[in-house]
mmCIF file of the N, C-alpha and C atoms, coordinates in Angstrom:
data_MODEL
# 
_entry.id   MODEL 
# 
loop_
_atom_site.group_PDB 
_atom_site.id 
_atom_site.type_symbol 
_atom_site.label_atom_id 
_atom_site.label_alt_id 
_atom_site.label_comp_id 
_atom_site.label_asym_id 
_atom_site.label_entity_id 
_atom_site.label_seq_id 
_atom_site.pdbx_PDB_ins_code 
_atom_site.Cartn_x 
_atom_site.Cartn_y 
_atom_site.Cartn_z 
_atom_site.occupancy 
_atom_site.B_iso_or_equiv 
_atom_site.pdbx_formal_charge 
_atom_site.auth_seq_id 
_atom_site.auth_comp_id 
_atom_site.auth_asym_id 
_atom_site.auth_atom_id 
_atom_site.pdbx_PDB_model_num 
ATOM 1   N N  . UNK A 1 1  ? -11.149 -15.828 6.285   1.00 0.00 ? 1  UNK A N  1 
ATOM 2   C CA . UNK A 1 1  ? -11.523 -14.425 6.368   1.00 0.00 ? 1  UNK A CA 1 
ATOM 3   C C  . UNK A 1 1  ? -12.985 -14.271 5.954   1.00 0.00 ? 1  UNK A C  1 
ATOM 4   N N  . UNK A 1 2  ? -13.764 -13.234 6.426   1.00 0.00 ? 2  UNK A N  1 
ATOM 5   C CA . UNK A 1 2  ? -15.286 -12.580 5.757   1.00 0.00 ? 2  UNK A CA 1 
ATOM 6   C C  . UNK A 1 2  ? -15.244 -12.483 4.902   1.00 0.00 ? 2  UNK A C  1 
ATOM 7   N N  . UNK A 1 3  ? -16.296 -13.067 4.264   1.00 0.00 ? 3  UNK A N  1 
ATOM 8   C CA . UNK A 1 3  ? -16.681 -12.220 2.900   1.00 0.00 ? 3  UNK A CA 1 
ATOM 9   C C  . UNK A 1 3  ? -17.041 -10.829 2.683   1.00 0.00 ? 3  UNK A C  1 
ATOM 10  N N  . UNK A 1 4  ? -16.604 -10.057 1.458   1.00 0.00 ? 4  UNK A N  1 
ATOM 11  C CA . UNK A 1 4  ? -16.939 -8.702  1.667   1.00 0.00 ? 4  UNK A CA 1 
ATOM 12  C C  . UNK A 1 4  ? -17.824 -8.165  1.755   1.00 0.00 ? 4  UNK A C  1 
ATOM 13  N N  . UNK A 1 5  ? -18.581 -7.186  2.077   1.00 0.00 ? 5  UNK A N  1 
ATOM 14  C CA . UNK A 1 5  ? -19.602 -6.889  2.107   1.00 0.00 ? 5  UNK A CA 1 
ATOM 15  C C  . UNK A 1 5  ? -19.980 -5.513  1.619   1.00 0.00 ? 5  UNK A C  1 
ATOM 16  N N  . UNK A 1 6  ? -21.219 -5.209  0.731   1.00 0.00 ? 6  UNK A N  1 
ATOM 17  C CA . UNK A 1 6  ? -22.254 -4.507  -0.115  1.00 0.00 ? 6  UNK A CA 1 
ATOM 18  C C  . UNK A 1 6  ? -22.641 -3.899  0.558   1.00 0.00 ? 6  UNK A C  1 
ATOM 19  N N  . UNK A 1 7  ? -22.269 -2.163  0.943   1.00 0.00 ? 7  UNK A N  1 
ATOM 20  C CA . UNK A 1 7  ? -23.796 -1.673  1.086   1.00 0.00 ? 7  UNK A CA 1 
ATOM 21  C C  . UNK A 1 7  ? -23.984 -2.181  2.669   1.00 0.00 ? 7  UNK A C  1 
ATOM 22  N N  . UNK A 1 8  ? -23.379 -2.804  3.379   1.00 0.00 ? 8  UNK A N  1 
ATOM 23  C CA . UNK A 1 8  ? -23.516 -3.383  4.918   1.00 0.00 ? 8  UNK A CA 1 
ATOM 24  C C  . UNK A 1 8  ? -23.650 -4.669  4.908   1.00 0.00 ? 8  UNK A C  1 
ATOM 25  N N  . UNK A 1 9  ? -23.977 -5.589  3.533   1.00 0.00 ? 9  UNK A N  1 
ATOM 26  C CA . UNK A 1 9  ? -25.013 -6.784  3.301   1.00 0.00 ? 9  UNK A CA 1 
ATOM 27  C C  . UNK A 1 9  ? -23.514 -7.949  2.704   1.00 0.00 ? 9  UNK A C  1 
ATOM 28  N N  . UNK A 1 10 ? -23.387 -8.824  3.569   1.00 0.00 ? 10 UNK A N  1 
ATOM 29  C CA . UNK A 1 10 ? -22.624 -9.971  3.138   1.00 0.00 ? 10 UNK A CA 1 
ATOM 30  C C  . UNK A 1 10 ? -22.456 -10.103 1.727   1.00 0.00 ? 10 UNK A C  1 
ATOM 31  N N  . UNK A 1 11 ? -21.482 -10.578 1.117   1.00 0.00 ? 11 UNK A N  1 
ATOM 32  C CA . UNK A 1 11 ? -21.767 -10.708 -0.490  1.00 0.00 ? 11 UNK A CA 1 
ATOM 33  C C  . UNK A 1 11 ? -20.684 -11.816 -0.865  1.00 0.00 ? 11 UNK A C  1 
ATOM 34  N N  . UNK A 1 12 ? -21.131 -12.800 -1.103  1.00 0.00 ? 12 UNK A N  1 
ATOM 35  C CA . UNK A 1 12 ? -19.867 -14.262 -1.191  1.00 0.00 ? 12 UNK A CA 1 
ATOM 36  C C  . UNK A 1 12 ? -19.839 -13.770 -3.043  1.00 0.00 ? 12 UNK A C  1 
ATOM 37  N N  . UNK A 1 13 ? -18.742 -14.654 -3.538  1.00 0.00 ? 13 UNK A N  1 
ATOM 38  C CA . UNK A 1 13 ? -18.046 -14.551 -4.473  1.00 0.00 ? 13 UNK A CA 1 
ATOM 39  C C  . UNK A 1 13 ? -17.308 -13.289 -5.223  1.00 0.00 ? 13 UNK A C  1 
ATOM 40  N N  . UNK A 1 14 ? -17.034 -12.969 -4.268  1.00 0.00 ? 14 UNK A N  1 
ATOM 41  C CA . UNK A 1 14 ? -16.951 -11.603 -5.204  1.00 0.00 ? 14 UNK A CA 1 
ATOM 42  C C  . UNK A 1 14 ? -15.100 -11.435 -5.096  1.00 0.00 ? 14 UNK A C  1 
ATOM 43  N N  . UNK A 1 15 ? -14.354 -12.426 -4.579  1.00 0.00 ? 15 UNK A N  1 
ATOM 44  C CA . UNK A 1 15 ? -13.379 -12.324 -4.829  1.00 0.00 ? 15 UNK A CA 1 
ATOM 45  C C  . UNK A 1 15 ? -12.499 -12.294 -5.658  1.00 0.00 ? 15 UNK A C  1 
ATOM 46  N N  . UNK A 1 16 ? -11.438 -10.957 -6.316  1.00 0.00 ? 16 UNK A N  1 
ATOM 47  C CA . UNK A 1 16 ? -10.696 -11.058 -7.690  1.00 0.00 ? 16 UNK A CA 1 
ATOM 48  C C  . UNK A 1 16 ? -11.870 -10.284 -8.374  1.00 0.00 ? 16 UNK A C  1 
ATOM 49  N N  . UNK A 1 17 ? -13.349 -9.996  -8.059  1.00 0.00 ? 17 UNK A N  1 
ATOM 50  C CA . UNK A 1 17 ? -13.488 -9.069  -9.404  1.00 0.00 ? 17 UNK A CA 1 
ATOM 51  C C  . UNK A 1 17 ? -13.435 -7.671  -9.675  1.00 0.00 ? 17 UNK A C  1 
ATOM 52  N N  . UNK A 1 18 ? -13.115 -7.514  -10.388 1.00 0.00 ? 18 UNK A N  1 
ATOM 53  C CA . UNK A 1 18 ? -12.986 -5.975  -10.666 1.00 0.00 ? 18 UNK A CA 1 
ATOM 54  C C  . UNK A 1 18 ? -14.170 -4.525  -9.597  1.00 0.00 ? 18 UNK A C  1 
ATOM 55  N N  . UNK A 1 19 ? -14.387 -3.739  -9.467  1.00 0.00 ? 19 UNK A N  1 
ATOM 56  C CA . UNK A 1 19 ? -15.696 -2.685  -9.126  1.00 0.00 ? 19 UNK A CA 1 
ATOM 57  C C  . UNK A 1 19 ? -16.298 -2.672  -10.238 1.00 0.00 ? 19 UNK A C  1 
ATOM 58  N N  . UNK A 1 20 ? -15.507 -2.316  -11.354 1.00 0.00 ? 20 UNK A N  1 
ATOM 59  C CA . UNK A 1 20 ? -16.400 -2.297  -12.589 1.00 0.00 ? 20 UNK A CA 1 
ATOM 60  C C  . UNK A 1 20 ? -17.497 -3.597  -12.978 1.00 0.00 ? 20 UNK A C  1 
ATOM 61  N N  . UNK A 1 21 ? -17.004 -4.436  -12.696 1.00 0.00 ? 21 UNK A N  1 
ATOM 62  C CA . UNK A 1 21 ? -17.805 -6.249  -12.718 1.00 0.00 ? 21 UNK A CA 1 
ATOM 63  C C  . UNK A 1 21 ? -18.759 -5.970  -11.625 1.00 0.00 ? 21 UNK A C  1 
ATOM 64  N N  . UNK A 1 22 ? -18.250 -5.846  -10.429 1.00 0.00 ? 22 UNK A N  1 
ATOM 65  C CA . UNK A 1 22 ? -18.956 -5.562  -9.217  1.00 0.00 ? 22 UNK A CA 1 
ATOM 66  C C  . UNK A 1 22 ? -19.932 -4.237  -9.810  1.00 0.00 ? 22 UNK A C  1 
ATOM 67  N N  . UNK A 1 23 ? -20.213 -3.423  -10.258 1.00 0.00 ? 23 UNK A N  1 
ATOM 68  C CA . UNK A 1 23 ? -21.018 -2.264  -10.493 1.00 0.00 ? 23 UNK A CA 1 
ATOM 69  C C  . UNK A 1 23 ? -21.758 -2.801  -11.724 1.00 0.00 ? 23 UNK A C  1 
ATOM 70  N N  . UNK A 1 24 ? -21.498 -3.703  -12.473 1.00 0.00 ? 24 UNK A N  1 
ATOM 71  C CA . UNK A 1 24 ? -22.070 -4.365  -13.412 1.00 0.00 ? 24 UNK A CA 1 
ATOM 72  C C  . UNK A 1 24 ? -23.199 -5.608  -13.050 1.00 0.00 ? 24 UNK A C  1 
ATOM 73  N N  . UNK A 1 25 ? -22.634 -6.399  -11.976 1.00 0.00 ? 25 UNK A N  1 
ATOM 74  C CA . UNK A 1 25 ? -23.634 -7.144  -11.385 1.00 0.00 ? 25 UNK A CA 1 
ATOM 75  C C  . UNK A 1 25 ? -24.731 -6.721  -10.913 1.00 0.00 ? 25 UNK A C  1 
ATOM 76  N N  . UNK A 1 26 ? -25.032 -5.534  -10.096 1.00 0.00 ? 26 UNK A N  1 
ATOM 77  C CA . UNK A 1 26 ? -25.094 -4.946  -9.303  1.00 0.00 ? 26 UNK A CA 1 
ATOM 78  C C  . UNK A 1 26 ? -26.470 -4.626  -10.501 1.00 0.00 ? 26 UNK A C  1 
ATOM 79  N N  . UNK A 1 27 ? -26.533 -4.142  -11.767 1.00 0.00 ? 27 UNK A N  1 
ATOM 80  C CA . UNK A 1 27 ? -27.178 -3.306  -12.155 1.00 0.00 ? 27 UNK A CA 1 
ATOM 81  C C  . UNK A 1 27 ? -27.121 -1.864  -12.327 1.00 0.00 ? 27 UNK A C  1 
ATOM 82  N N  . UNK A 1 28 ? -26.294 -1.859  -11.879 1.00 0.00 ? 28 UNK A N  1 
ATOM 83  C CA . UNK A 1 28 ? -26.144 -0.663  -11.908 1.00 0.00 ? 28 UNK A CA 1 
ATOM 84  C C  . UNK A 1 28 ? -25.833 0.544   -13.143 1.00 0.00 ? 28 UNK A C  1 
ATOM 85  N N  . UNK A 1 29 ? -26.306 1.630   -13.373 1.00 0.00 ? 29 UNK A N  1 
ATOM 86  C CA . UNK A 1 29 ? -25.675 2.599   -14.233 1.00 0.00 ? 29 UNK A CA 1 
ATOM 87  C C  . UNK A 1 29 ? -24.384 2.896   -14.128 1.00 0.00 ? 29 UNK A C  1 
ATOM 88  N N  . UNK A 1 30 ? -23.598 3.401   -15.056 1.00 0.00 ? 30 UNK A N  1 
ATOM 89  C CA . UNK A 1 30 ? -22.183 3.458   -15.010 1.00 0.00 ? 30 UNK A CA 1 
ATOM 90  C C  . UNK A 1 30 ? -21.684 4.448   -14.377 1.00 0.00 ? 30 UNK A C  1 
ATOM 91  N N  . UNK A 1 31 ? -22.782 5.927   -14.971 1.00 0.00 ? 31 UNK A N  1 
ATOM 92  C CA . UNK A 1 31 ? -23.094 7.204   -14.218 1.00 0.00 ? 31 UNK A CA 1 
ATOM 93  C C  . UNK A 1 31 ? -23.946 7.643   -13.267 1.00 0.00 ? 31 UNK A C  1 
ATOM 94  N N  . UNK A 1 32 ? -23.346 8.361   -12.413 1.00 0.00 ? 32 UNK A N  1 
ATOM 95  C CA . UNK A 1 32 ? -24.335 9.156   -11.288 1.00 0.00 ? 32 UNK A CA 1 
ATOM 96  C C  . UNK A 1 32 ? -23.951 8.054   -9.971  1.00 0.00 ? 32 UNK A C  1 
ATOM 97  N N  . UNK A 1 33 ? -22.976 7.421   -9.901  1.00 0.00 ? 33 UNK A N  1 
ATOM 98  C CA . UNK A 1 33 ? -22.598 6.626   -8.653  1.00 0.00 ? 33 UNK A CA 1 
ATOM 99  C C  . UNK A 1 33 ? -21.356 6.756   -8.106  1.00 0.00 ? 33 UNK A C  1 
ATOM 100 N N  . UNK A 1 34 ? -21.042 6.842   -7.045  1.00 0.00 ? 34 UNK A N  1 
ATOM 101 C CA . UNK A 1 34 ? -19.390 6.762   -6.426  1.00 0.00 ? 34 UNK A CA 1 
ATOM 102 C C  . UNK A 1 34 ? -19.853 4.868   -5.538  1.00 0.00 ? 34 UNK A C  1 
ATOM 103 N N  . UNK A 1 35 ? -18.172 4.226   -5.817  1.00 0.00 ? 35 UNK A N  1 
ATOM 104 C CA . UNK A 1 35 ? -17.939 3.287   -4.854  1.00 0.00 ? 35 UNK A CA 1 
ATOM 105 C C  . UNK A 1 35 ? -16.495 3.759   -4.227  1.00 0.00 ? 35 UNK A C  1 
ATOM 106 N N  . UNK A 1 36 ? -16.796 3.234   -3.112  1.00 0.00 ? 36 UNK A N  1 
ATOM 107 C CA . UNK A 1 36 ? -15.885 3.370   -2.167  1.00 0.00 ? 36 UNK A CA 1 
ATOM 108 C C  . UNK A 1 36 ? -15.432 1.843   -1.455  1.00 0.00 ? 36 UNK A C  1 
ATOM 109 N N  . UNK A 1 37 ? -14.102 1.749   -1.605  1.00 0.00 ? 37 UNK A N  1 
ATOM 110 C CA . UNK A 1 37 ? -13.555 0.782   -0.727  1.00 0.00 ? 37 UNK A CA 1 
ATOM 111 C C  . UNK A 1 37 ? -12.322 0.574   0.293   1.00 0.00 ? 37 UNK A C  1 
ATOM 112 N N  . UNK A 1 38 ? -13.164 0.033   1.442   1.00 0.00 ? 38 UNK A N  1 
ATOM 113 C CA . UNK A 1 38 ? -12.336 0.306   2.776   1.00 0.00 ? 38 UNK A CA 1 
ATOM 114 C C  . UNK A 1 38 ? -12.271 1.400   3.078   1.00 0.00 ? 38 UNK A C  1 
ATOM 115 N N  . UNK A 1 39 ? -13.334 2.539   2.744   1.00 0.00 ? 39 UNK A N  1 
ATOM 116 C CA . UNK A 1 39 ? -13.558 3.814   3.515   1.00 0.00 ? 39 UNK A CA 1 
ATOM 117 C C  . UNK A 1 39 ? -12.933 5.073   2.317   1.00 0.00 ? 39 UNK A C  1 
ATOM 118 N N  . UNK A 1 40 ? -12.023 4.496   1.410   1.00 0.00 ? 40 UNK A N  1 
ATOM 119 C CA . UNK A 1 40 ? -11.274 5.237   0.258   1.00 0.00 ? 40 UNK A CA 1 
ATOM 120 C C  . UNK A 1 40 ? -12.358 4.859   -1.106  1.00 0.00 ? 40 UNK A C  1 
ATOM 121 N N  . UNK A 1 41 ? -12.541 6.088   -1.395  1.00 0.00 ? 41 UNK A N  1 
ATOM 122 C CA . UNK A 1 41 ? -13.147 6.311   -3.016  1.00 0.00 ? 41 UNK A CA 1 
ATOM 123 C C  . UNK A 1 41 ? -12.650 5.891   -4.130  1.00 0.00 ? 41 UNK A C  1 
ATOM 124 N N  . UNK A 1 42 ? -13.009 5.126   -4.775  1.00 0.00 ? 42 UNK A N  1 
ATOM 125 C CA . UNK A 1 42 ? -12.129 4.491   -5.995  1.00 0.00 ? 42 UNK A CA 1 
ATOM 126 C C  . UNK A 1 42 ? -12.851 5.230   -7.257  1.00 0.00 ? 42 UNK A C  1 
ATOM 127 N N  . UNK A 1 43 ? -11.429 6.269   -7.705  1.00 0.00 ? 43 UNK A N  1 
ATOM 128 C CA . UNK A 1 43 ? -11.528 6.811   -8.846  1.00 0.00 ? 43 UNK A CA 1 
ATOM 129 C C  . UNK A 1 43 ? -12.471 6.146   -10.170 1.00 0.00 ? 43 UNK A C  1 
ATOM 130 N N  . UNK A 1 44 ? -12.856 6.486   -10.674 1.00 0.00 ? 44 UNK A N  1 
ATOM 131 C CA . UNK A 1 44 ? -13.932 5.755   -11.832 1.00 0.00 ? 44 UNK A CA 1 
ATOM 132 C C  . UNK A 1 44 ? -12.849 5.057   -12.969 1.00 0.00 ? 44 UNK A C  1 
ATOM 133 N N  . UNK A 1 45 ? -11.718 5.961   -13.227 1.00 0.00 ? 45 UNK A N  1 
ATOM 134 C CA . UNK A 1 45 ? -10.665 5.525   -14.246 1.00 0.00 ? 45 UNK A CA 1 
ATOM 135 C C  . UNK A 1 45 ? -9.588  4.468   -13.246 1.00 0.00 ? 45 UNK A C  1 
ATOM 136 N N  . UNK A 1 46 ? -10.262 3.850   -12.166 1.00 0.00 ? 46 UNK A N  1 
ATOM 137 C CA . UNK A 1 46 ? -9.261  2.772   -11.641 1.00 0.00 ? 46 UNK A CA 1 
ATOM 138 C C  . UNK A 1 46 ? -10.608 1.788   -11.431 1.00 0.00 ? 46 UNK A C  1 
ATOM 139 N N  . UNK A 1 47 ? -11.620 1.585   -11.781 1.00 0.00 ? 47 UNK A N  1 
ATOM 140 C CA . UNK A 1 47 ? -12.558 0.690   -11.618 1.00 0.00 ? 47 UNK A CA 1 
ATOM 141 C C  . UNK A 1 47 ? -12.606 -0.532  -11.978 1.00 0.00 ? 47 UNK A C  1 
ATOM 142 N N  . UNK A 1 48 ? -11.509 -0.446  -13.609 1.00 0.00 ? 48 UNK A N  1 
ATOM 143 C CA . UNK A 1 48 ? -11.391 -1.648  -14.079 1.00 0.00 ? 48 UNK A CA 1 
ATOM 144 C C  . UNK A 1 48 ? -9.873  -2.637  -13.478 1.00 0.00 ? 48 UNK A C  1 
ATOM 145 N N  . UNK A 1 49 ? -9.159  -1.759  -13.089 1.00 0.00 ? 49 UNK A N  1 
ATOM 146 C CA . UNK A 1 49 ? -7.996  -2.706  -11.776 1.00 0.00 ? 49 UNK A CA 1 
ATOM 147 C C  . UNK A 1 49 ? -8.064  -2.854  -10.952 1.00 0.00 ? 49 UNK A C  1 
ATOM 148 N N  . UNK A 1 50 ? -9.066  -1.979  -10.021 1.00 0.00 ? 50 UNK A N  1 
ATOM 149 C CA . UNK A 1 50 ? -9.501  -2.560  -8.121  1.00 0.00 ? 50 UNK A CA 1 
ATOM 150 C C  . UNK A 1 50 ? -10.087 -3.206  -8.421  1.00 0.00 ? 50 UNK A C  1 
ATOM 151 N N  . UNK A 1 51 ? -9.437  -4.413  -7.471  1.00 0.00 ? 51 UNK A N  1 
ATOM 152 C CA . UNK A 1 51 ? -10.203 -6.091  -6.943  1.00 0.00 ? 51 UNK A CA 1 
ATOM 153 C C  . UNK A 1 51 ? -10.795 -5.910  -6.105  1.00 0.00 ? 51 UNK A C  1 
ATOM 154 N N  . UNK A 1 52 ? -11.905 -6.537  -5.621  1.00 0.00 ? 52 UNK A N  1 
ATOM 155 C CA . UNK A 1 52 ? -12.765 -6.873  -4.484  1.00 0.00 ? 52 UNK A CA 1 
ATOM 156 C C  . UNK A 1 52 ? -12.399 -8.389  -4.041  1.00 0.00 ? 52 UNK A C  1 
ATOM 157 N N  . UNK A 1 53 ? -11.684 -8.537  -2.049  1.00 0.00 ? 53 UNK A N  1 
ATOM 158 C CA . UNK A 1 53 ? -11.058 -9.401  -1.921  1.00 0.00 ? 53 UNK A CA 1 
ATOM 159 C C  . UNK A 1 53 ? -11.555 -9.554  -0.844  1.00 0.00 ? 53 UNK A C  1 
ATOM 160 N N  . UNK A 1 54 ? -11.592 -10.655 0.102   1.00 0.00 ? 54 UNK A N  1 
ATOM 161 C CA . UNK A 1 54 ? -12.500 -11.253 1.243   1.00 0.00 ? 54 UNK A CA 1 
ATOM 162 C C  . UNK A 1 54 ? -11.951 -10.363 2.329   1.00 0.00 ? 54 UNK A C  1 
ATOM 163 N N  . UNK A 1 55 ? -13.308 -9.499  2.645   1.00 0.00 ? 55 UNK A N  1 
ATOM 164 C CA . UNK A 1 55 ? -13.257 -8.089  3.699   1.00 0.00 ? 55 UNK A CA 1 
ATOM 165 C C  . UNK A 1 55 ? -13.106 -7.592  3.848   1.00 0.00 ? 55 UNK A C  1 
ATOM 166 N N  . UNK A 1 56 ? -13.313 -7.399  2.718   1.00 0.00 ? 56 UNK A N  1 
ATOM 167 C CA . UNK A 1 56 ? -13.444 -5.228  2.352   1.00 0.00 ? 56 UNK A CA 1 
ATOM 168 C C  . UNK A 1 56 ? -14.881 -5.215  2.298   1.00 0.00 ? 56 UNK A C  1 
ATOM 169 N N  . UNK A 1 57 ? -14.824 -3.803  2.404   1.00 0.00 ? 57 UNK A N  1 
ATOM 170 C CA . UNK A 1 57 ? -16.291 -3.057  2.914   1.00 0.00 ? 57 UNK A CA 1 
ATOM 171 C C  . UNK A 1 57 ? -16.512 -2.159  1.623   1.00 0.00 ? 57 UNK A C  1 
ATOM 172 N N  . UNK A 1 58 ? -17.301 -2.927  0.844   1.00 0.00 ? 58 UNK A N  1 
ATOM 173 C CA . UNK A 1 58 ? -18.041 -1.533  -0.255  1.00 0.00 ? 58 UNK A CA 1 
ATOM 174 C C  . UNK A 1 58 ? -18.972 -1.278  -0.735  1.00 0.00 ? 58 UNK A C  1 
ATOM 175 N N  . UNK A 1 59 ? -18.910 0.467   -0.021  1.00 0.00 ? 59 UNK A N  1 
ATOM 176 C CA . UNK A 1 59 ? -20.096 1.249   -0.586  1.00 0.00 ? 59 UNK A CA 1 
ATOM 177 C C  . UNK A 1 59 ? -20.250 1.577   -1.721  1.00 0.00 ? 59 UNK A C  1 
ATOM 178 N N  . UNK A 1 60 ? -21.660 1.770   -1.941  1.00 0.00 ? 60 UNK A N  1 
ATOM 179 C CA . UNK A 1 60 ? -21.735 1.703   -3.561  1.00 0.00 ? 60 UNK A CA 1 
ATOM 180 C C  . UNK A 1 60 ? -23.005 3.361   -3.386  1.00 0.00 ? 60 UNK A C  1 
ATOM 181 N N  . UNK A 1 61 ? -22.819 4.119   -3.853  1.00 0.00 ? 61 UNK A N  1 
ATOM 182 C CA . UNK A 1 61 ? -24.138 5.113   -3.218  1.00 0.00 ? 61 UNK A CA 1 
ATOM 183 C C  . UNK A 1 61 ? -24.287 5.609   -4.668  1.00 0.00 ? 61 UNK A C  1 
ATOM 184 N N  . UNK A 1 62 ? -25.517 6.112   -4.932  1.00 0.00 ? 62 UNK A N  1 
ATOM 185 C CA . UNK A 1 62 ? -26.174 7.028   -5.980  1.00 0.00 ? 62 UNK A CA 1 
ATOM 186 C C  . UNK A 1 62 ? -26.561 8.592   -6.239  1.00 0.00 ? 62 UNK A C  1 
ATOM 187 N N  . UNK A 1 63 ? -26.162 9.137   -7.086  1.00 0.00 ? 63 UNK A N  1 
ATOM 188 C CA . UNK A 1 63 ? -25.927 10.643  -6.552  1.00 0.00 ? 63 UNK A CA 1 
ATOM 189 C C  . UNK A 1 63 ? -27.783 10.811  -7.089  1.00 0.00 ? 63 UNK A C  1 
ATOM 190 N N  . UNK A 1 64 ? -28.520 12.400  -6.105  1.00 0.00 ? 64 UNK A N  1 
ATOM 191 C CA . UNK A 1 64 ? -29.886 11.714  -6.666  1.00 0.00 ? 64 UNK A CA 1 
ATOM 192 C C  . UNK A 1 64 ? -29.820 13.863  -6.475  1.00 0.00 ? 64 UNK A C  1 
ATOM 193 N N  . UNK A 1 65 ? -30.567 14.087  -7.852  1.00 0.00 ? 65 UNK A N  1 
ATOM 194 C CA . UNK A 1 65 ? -30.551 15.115  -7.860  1.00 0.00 ? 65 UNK A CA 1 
ATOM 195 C C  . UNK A 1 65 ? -31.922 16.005  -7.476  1.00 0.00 ? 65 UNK A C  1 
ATOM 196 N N  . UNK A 1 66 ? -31.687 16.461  -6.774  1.00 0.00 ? 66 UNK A N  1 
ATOM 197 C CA . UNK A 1 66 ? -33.264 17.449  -6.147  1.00 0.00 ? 66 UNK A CA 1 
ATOM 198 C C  . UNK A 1 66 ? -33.256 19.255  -6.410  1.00 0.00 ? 66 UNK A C  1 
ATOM 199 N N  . UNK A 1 67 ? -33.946 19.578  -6.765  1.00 0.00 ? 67 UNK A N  1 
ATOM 200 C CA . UNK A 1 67 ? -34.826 20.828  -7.099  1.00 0.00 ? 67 UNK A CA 1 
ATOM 201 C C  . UNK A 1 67 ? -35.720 22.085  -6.118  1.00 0.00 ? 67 UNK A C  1 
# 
């Protein structure tokens, strides 16, 4: 099977880890982001039990506030 992919962008190893691990690699802030996988939004209080598994598709987006 594919590896899953980031954002549109191939991403090998990422099988079995958590979003939260995955949002941690990533750099990312904890706040001001939604991920989504396989097209479904993964609640923030389920971040630490969704796995990322070979070909799934996840978006990772940043909320950006304007004035």
């Amino acid at each position: 099977m594919s590896p899953a992919s980031v954002n549109g962008q191939p991403a090998e190893g990422l099988d079995g880890i958590t979003i939260a691990e995955l949002v941690a690699r990533q750099g990312l802030p904890g706040r001001g982001i939604a991920v989504a996988r396989n097209g479904e939004v993964v609640p923030r209080s389920s971040w630490s039990t969704v796995t990322v598994e070979s070909g799934d598709t996840i978006d990772i987006v940043t909320a950006v506030a304007g004035g």
